[in-house]
C-alpha positions as CSV (number, residue, x, y, z in Angstrom):
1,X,0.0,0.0,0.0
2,X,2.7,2.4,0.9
3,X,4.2,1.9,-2.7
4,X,1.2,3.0,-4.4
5,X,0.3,6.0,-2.0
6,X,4.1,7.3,-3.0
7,X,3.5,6.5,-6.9
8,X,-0.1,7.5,-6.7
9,X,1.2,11.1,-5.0
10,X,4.4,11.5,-7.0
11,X,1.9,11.3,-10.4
12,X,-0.8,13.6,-9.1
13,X,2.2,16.0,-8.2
14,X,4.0,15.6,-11.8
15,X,0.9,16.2,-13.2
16,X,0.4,19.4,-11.4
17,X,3.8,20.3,-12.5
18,X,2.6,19.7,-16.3
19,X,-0.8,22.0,-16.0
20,X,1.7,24.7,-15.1
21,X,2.2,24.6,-11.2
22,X,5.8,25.8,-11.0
23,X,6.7,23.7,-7.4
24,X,6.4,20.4,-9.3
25,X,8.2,20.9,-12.7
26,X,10.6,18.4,-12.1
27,X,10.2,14.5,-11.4
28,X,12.3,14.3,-8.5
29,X,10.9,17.2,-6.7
30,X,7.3,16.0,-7.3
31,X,8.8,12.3,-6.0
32,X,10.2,14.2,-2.7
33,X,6.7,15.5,-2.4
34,X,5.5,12.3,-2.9
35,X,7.8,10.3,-0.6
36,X,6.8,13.3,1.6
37,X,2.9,12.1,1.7
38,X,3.9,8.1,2.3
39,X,5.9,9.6,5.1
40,X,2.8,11.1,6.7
41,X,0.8,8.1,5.9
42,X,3.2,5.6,7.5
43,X,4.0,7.6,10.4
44,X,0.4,8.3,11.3
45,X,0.4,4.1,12.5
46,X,3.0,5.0,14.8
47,X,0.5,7.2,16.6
48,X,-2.5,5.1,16.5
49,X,-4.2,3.0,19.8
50,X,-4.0,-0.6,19.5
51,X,-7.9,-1.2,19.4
52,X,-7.6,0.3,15.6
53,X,-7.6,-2.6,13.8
54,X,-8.7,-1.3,10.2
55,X,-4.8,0.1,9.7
56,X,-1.7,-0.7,11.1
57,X,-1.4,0.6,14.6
58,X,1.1,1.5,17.6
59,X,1.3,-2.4,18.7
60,X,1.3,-3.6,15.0
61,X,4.5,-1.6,14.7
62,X,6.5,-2.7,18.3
63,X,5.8,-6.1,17.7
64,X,7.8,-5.7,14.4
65,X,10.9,-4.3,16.9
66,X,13.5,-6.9,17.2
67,X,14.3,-8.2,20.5
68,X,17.7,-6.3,20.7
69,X,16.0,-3.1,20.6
70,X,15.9,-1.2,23.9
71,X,12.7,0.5,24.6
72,X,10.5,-0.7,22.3
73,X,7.2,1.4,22.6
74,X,9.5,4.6,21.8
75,X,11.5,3.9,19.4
76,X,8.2,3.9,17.4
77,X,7.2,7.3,19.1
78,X,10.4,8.6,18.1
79,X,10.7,6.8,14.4
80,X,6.7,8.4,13.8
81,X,8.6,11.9,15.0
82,X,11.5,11.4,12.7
83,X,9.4,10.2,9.8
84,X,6.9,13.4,9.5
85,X,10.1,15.9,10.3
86,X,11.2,14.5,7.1
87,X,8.4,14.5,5.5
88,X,8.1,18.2,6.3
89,X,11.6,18.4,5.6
90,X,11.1,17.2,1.9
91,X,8.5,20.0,0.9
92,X,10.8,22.9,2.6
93,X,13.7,23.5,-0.4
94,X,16.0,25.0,1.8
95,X,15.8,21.6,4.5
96,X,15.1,18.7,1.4
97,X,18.8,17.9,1.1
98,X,19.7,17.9,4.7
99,X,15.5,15.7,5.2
100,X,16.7,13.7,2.3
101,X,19.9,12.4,3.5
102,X,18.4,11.6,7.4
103,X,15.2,10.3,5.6
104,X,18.2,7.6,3.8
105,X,19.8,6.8,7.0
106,X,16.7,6.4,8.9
107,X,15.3,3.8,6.3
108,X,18.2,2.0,6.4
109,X,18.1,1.9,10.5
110,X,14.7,0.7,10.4
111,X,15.7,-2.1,8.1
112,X,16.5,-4.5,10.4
113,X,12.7,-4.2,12.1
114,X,11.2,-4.8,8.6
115,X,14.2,-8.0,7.9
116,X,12.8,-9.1,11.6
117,X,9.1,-8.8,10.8
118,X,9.3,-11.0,7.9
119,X,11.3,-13.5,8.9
120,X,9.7,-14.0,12.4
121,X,6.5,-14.0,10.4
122,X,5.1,-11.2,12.9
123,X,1.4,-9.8,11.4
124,X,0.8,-6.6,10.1
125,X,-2.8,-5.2,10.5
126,X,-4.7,-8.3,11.4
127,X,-3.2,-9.3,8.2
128,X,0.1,-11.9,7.5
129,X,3.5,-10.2,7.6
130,X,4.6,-9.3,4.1
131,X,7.6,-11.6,2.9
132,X,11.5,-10.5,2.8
133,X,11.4,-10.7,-0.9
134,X,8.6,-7.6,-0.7
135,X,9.8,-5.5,2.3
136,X,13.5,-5.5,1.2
137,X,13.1,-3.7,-2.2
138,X,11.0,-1.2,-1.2
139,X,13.3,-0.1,1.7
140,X,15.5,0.3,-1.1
141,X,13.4,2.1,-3.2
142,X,12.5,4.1,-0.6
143,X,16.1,5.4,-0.1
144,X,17.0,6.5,-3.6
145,X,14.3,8.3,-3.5
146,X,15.0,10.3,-0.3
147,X,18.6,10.6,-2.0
148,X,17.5,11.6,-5.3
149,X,15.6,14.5,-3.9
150,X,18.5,15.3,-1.6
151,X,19.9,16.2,-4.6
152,X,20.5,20.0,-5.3
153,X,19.8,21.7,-8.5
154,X,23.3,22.1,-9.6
155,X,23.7,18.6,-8.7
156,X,20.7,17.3,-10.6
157,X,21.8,19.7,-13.8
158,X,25.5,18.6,-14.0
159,X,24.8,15.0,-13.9
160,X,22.4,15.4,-16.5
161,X,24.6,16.8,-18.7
162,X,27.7,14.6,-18.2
């Protein structure tokens, strides 16, 4: 679900950018924007009471935590914190580099709880944990995209050409 709320977003943005809004003329700044609206999305569950059972809740996300993880409960708090300060990060021009780089590192911190979750076979949602072969490529997906739109301009312009 959380690929296709960050494709869905990244189109609706690009297409924006096409009917003449000026913020979104680029792909990879209407893909920050987009990653920007997963971010929201997915760090809204780190917020939500256990009895919510029609998305993934608080409890769905610290029984994904690996047992080596000290203090469970908030390092979900703080990951939901950390997830829409980049998110806000991504749509501020000034922050998106700095947003895009954390954003990178953070995904690749949380890793291990997504490696854990599928291989301990721990549900998500009322629903069976998705498999390694799923959550793996989309963590990786998830941070080129948070590098690509830490790209500057200048960057972005001299790689294109050469």
């Amino acid at each position: 679900m959380t690929v296709v709320v960050l494709l869905v977003a990244t189109l609706v943005f690009r297409l924006l950018g096409v009917l003449g809004v000026g913020r979104f003329t680029t792909w990879r700044i209407s893909a920050a924007h987009g990653l920007a609206v997963m971010l929201v999305m997915t760090a809204s569950a780190h917020f939500v009471p256990a009895g919510v059972t029609f998305m993934p809740n608080h409890a769905d996300l610290v029984a994904m935590m690996p047992p080596v993880v000290p203090f469970p409960a908030f390092m979900v708090y703080l990951t939901g914190v950390l997830e829409l300060a980049g998110a806000v990060g991504l749509v501020l021009e000034g922050t998106r580099r700095a947003a895009g780089i954390c954003l990178a590192l953070l995904f690749v911190a949380m890793l291990p709880a997504n490696v854990y979750a599928a291989v301990a076979d721990v549900p998500f949602a009322g629903e069976a944990a998705s498999p390694l072969w799923q959550r793996v490529p989309e963590q990786v997906l998830y941070i080129g995209i948070a590098l690509w739109a830490a790209r500057t301009r200048t960057q972005s312009t001299v790689n294109s050409f050469g």
